[in-house]
C-alpha positions as CSV (number, residue, x, y, z in Angstrom):
1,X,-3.8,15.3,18.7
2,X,-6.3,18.4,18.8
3,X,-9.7,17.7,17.9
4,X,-10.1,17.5,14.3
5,X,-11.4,20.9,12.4
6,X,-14.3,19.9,10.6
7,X,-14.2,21.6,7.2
8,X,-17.9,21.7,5.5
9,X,-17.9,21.0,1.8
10,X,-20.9,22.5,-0.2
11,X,-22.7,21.0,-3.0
12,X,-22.0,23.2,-5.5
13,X,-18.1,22.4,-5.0
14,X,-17.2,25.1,-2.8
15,X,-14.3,24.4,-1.1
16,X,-14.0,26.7,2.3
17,X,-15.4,29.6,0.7
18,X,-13.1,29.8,-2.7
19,X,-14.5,28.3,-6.0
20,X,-13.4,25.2,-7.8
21,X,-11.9,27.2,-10.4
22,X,-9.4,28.0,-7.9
23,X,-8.4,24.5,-7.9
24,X,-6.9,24.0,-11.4
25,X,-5.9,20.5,-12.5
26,X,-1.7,20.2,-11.8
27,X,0.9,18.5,-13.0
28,X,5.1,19.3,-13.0
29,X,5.9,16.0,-15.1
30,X,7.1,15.9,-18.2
31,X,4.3,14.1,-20.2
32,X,4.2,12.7,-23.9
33,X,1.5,13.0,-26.4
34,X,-1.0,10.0,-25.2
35,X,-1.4,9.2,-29.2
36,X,2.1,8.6,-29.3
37,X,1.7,5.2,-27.3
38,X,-2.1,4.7,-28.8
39,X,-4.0,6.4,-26.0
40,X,-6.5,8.4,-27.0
41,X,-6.4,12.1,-25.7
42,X,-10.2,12.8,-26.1
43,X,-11.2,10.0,-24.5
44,X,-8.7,10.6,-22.0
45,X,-10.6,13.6,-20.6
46,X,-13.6,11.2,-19.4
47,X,-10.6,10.6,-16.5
48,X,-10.0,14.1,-16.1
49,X,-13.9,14.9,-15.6
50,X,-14.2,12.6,-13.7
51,X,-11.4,12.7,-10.7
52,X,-12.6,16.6,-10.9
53,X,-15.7,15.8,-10.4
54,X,-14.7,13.8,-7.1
55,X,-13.1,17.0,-5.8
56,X,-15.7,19.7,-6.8
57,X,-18.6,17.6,-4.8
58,X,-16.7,17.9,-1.6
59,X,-15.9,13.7,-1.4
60,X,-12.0,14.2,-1.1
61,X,-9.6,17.3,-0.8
62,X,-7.5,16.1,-3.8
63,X,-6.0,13.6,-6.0
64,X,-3.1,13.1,-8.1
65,X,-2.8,10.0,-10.9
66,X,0.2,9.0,-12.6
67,X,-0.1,6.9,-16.2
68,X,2.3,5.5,-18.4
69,X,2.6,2.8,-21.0
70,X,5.4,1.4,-22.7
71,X,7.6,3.2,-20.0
72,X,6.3,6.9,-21.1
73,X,4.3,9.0,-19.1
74,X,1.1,9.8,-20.8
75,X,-1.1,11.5,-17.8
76,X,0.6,13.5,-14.8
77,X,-2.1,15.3,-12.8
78,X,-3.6,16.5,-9.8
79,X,-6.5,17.7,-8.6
80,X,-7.8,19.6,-5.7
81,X,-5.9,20.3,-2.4
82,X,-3.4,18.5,-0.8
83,X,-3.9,20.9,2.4
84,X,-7.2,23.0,2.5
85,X,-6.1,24.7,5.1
86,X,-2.8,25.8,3.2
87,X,-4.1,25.7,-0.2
88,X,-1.2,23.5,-1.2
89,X,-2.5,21.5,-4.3
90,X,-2.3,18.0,-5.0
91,X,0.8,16.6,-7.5
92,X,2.7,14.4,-8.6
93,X,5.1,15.3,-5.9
94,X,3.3,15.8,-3.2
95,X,4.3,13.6,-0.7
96,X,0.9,11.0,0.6
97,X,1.4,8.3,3.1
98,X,1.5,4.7,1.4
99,X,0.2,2.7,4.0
100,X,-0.1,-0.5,2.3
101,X,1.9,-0.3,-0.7
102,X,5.0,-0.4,1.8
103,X,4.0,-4.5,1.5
104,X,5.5,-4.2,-2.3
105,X,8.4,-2.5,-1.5
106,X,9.0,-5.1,1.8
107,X,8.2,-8.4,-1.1
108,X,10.9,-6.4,-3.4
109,X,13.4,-6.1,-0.6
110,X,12.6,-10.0,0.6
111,X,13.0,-11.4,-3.1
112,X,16.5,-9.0,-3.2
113,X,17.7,-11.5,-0.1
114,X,15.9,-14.6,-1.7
115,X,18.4,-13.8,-5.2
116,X,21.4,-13.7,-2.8
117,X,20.9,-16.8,-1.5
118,X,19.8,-15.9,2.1
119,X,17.0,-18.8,2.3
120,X,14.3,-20.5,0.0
121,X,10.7,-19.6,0.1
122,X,9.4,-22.8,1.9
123,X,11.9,-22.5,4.4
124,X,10.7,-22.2,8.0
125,X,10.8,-18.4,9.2
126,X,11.8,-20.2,12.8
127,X,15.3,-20.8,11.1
128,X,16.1,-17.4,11.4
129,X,13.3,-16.1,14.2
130,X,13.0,-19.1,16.5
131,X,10.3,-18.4,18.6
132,X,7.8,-18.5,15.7
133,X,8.3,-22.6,15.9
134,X,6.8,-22.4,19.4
135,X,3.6,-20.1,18.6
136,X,0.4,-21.5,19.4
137,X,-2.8,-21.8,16.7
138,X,-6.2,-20.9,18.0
139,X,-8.2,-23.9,17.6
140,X,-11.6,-22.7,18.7
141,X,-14.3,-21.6,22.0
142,X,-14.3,-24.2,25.0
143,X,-17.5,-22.7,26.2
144,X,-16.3,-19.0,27.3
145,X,-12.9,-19.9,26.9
146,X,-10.3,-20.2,24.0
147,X,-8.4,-23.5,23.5
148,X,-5.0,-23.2,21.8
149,X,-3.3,-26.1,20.0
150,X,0.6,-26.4,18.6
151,X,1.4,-25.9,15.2
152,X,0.5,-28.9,12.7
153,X,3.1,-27.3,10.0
154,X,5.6,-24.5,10.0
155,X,5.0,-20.8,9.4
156,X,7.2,-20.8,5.5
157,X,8.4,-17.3,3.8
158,X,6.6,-17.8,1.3
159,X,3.2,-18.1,3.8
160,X,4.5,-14.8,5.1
161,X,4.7,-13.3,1.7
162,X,0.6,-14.7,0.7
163,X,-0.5,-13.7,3.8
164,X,-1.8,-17.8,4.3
165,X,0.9,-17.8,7.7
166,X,-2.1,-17.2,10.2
167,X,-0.5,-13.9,11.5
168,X,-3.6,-11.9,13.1
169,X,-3.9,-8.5,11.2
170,X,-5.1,-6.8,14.8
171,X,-7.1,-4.4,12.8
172,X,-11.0,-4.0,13.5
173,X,-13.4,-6.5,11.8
174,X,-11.9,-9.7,12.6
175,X,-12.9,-11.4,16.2
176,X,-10.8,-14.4,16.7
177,X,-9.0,-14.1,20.2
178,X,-5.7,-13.4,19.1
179,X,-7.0,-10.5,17.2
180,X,-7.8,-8.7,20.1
181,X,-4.8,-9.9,22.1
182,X,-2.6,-8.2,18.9
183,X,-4.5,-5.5,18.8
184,X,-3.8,-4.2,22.4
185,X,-0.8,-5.2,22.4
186,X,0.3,-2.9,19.3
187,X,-1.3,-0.5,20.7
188,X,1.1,-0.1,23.5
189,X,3.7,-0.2,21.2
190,X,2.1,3.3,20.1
191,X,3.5,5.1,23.1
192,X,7.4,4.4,22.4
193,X,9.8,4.1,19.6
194,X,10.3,0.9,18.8
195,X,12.7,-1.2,17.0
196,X,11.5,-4.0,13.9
197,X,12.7,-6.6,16.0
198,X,10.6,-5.4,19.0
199,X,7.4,-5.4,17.3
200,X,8.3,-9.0,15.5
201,X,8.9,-10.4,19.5
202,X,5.5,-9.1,20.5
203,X,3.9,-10.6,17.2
204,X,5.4,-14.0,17.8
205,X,4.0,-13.9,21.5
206,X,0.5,-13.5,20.0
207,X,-1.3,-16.8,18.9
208,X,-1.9,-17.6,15.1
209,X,-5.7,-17.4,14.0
210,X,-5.7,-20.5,11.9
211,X,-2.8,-23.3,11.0
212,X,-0.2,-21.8,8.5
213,X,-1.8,-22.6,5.2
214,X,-4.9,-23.3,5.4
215,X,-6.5,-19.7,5.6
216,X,-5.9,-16.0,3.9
217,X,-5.7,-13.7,6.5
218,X,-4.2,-9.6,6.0
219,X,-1.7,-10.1,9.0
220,X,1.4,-8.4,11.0
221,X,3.2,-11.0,8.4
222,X,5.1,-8.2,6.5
223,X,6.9,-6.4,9.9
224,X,8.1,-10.5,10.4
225,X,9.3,-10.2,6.7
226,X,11.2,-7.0,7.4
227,X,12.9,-8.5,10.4
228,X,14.1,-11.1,8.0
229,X,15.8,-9.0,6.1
230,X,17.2,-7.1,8.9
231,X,18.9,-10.4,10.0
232,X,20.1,-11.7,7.0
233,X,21.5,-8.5,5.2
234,X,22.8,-7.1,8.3
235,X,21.2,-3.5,8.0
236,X,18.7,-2.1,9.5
237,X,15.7,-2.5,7.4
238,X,15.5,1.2,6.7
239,X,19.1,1.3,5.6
240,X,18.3,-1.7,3.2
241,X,15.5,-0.4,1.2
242,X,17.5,3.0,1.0
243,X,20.8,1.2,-0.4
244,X,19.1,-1.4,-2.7
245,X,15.6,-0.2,-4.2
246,X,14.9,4.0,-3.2
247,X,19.0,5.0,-4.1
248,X,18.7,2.6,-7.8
249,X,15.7,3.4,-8.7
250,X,15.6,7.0,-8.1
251,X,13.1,7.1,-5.5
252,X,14.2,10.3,-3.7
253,X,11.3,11.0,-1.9
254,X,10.6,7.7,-0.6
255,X,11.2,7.6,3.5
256,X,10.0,7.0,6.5
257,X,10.4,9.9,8.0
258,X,10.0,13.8,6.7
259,X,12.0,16.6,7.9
260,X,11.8,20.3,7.5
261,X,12.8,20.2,4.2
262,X,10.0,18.2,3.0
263,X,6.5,18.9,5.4
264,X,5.7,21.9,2.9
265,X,5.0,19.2,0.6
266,X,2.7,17.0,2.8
267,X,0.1,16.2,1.7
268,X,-3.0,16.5,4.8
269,X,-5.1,13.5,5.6
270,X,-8.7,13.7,5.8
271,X,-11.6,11.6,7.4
272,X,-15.6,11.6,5.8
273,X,-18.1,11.9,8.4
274,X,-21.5,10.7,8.1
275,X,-23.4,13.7,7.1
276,X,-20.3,13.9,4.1
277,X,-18.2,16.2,5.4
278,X,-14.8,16.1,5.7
279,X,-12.6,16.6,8.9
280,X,-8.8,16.8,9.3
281,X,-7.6,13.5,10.7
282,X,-3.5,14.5,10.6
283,X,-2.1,17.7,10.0
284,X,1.2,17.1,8.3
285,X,3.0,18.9,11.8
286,X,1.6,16.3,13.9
287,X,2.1,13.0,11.9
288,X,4.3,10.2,13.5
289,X,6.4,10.6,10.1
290,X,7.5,14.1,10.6
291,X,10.6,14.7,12.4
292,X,11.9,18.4,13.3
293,X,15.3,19.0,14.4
294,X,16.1,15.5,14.8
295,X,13.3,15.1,17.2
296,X,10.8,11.8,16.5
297,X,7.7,11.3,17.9
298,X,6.5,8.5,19.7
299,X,5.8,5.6,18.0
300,X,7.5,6.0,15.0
301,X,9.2,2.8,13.9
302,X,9.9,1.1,10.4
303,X,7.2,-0.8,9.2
304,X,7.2,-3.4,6.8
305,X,3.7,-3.5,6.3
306,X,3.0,0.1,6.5
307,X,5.0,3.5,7.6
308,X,6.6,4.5,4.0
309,X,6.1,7.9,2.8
310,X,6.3,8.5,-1.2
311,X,5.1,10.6,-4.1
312,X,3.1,9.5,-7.0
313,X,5.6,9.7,-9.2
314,X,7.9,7.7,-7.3
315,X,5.5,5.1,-7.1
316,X,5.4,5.1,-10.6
317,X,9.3,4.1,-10.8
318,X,8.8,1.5,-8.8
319,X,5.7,0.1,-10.8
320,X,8.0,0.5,-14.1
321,X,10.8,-1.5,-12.8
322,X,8.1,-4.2,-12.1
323,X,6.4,-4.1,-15.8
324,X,10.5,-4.5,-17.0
325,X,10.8,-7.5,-15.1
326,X,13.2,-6.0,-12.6
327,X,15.3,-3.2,-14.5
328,X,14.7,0.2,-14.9
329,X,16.9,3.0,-16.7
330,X,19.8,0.1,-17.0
331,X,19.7,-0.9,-13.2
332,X,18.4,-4.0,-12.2
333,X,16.7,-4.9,-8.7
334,X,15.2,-8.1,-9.5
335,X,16.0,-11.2,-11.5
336,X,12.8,-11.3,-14.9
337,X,12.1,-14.8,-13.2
338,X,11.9,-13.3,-9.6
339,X,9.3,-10.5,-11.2
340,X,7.4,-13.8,-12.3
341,X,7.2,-15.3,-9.2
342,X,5.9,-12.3,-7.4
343,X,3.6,-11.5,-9.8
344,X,2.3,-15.1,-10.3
345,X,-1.1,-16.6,-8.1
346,X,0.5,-18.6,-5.1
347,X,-2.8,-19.7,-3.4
348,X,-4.5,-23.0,-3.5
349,X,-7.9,-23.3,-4.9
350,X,-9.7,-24.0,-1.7
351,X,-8.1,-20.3,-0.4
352,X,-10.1,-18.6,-3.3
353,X,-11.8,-16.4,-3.4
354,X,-9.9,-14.9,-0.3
355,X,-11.3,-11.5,1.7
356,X,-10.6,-9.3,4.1
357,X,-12.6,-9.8,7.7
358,X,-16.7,-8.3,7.1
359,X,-15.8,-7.7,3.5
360,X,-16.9,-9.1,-0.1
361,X,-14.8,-11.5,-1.6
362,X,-12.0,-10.6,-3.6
363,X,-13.2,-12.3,-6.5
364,X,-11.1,-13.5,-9.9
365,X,-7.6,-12.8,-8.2
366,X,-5.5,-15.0,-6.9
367,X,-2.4,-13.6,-4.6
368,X,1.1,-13.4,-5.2
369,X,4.3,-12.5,-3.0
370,X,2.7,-9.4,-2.2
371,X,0.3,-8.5,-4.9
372,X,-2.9,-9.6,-5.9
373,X,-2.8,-10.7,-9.5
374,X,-6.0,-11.0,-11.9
375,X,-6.6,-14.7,-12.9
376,X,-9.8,-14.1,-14.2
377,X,-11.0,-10.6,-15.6
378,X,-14.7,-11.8,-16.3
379,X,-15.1,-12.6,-12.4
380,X,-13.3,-9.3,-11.2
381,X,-15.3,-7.3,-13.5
382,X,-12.4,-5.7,-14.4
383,X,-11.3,-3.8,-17.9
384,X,-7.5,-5.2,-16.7
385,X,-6.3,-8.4,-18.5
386,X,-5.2,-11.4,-17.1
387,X,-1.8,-11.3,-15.2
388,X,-2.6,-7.6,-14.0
389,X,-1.5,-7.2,-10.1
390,X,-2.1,-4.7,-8.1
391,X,-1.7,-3.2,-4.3
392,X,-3.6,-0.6,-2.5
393,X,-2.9,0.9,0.7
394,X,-5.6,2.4,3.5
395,X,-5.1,5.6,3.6
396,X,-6.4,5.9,0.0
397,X,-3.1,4.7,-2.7
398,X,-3.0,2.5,-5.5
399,X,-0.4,0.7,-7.6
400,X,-1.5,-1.3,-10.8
401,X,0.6,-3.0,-13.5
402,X,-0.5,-4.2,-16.1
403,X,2.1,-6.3,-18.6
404,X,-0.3,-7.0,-21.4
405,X,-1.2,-3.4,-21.9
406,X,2.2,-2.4,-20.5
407,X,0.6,0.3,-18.6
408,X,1.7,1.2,-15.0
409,X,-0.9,3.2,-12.8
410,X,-1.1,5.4,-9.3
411,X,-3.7,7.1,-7.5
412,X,-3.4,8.5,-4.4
413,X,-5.9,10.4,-2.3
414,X,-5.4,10.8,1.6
415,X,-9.0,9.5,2.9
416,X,-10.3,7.8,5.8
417,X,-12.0,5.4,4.8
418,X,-10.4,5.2,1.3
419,X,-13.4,2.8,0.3
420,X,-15.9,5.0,0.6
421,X,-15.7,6.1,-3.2
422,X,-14.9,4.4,-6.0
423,X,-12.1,6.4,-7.3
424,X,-9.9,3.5,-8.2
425,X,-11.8,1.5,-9.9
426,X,-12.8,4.8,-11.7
427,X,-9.5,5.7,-12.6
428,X,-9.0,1.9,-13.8
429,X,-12.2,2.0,-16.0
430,X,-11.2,5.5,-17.7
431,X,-7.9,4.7,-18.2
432,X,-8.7,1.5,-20.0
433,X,-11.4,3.2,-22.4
434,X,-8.8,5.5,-23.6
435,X,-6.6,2.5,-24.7
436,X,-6.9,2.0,-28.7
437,X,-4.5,-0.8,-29.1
């Protein structure tokens, strides 16, 4: 990749010489009334001030949030640039890079095999992927050196799903040994296209950070889940999501991979640097998801964890379908009770509060398959009520639902590191103070 183009962002929201003016707030989606579900337009506009305010101080190139409640969409905008250097602004269809919401759309396509039959929850994943019943469990330092003991209980599904499997992340932040091991060895992987079941044999080679169950760690424990359904629906996992959640649910913009067709609509990804600026990270031409004349780049693959491309509103469908318990426009993907048990807390006490390596806890949730789900609002400091879940991906995405209020939410913003501002929990906090009933 060429050395990023650092574009310089003034203070008084200039935006590479044109004003913010020239960066009207978007939206192509059909939109109701707010009042008509007891949202309150006036109070609505604190959101739109403030997401705009986000773009005209230089801190991100664009964003684009999606509301509804009671299934009818109440805010549809964007702001900014999806591409400074194209001018291209930021919608509801442009298409962003998910990142971690993938993990959702992986839990959906998991509980779709669970339904059928294919296996139980507590099941051992070695049933189906043997060599995870021979992975060792980092046990500790022996002076300079790491000591490795076998596994005390096995690796379950459901583990898989909660993240409490001991799968290393191999992501920066955490130091065990088998972080590092991971961490070079996916790295490798970079260089070459490369099949689920590839990646899944290189994770099992790796050993586990902690015995399954007795620690929450965000692992590789969502490619493992993709493999599983891979070998016990017979597709490829690609193939899978396509037939049974993106073809019923209307998600027609939701792939791995963009062609020709698509890259005028994607979206550019942006990194802060330290003086505030912001630099290109990936042009849309040179992103591993972009494939021109049949040609893919090295080290595409289909993720389970990560790798899905989407639009806002698509996102949106998918968040409806999980506020109706598993139906949307008369097609259902999940069984009411299956919604349930994803969206329910799974982890013992003693796991909570969980966290990410070097980062606060995650306080008042508690983690579903997949989710995290509010137990306690008070804790979070959250305007959400109880039973909220919610799933966020890196590269600056969010999905919230939200049965009590029946309100479905989804940011996206394409920043590295997406942290860095609190959009989201802005865009939760506004939202909610426009709620009258």
């Amino acid at each position: 990749m060429a050395q990023p183009a650092k574009i310089l962002l003034t203070l008084t929201g200039l935006i590479i010489g044109e004003s913010k003016e020239s960066w009207p707030r978007q939206s192509i989606m059909q939109t109701i009334t707010p009042e008509r579900i007891e949202v309150s337009s006036e109070r609505l506009s604190f959101l739109d001030n403030a997401l705009q305010r986000y773009v005209d101080q230089g801190k991100v190139a664009g964003i684009v949030a999606v509301l509804s409640r009671r299934g009818q969409v109440f805010h549809a905008r964007g702001y900014g640039a999806a591409n400074l250097s194209t001018h291209q602004h930021m919608q509801p269809d442009t298409l962003v890079r998910l990142w971690s919401i993938t993990k959702v759309i992986t839990a959906v396509a998991t509980l779709i095999c669970y339904e059928r039959g294919e296996f139980v929850l507590d099941q051992p994943i070695a049933d189906f992927i043997p060599a995870f019943g021979s992975t060792l469990v980092y046990a500790g330092m022996e002076g300079d050196e790491p000591r490795f003991a076998k596994q005390e209980r096995p690796i379950t599904i459901r583990h898989l799903l909660t993240h409490t499997g001991g799968i290393p992340s191999g992501f920066g932040g955490a130091t065990e040994p088998p972080e590092g091991m991971l961490r070079a060895r996916i790295q490798a992987l970079k260089t070459s296209h490369i099949s689920v079941a590839k990646i899944v044999e290189t994770i099992a080679q790796v050993p586990l950070v902690a015995q399954p169950n007795t620690l929450w760690r965000y692992g590789q424990s969502f490619e493992i889940l993709a493999r599983l359904v891979e070998i016990t629906s017979g597709l490829p996992f690609a193939d899978f999501l396509q037939t049974y959640i993106f073809d019923p649910l209307g998600m027609t913009d939701t792939s791995y991979v963009i062609g020709d067709d698509r890259i005028d609509r994607f979206s550019a990804f942006y990194r802060r640097a330290q003086d505030g600026s912001l630099s290109l990270l990936e042009a849309p031409s040179q992103s591993v998801h972009y494939t021109s004349n049949g040609h893919r780049p090295p080290g595409q693959w289909q993720h389970g964890g990560a790798g899905l491309v989407s639009t806002a509103s698509d996102i949106q469908r998918l968040g409806n379908m999980l506020l109706n318990r598993g139906t949307l426009d008369k097609v259902r993907i999940l069984a009411p009770s299956t919604v349930d048990l994803m969206t329910t807390n799974h982890l013992r006490a003693d796991l909570l509060p969980y966290h990410f390596p070097n980062a606060q806890p995650i306080y008042g949730y508690g983690h579903g398959l997949g989710v995290h789900t509010l137990m306690d609002r008070g804790l979070a400091g959250t305007p959400s009520a109880n039973g909220e879940y919610w799933k966020d991906g890196g590269s600056g995405t969010l999905l919230w639902v939200d049965p009590h209020y029946e309100l479905v939410g989804t940011v996206c913003y394409q920043l590295d590191p997406f942290w860095i501002y609190p959009i989201f929990a802005t865009t939760k906090a506004l939202t909610y103070q426009a709620i009258l009933a």
